[in-house]
N, C-alpha and C positions, 0 to 999 in steps of 0.2 A: 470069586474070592477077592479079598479086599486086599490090599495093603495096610499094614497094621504100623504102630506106631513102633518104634522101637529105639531104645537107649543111645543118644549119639555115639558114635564108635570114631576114632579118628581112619580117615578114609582117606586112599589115594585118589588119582585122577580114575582107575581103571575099577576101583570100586564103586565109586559113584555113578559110571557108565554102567556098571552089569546092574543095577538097581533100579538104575532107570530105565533099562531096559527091558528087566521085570515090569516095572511102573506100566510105561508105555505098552507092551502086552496084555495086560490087563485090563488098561482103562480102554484100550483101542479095540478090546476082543481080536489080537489077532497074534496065536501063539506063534504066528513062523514070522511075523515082520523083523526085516535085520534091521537094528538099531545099531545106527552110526550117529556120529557128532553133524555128521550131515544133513540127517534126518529130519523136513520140516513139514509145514501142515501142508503144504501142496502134493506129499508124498505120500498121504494117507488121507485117504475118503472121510473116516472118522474122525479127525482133528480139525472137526471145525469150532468155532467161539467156546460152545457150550463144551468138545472134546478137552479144550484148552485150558477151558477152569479149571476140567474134571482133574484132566495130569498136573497141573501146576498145585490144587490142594492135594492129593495124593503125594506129589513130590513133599511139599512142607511138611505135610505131616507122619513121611516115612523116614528124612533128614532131620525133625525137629528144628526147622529155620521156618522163616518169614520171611515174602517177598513184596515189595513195594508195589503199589501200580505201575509205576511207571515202568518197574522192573520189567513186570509180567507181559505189559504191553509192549516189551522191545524183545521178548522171547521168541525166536525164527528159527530155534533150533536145537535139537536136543545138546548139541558142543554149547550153545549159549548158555544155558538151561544150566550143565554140569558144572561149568565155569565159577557160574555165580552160588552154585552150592556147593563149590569147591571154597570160595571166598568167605561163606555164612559160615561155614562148620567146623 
């Protein structure tokens, strides 16, 4: 199942975590991973380069934001990740 687009909603800190946590789940194939702000690609097999695109377009396009390069390349971490779509939305 994909992540689908869906109408920006105003969101707390705790909503954009359980989202991405969906996210992360999904793109990572792995229903039990605990998603903390902690969370970064050294903790998952699956988050490598190509894992990274896959969650960062999945996140835009389930938050309806846009992330810079520069953004994307300083993401180390689902707390960075939420932060900055805490900021966008």
């Amino acid at each position: 199942m994909r992540a689908t687009c869906e109408a920006p909603l105003p969101m707390n800190r705790d909503d954009i975590r359980n989202k991405l946590a969906e996210i992360a789940r999904e793109i990572f194939d792995d229903d039990t991973l605990a998603v903390t702000d902690a969370l970064a690609p050294e903790d998952v097999k699956a988050w490598d380069s190509l894992g990274h695109i896959r969650l960062i377009a999945a996140t835009e396009e389930a938050f309806g934001v846009a992330f810079t390069i520069d953004e994307i390349e300083g993401m180390k971490s689902i707390g960075q990740i939420a932060a900055l779509v805490e900021q966008k939305a």
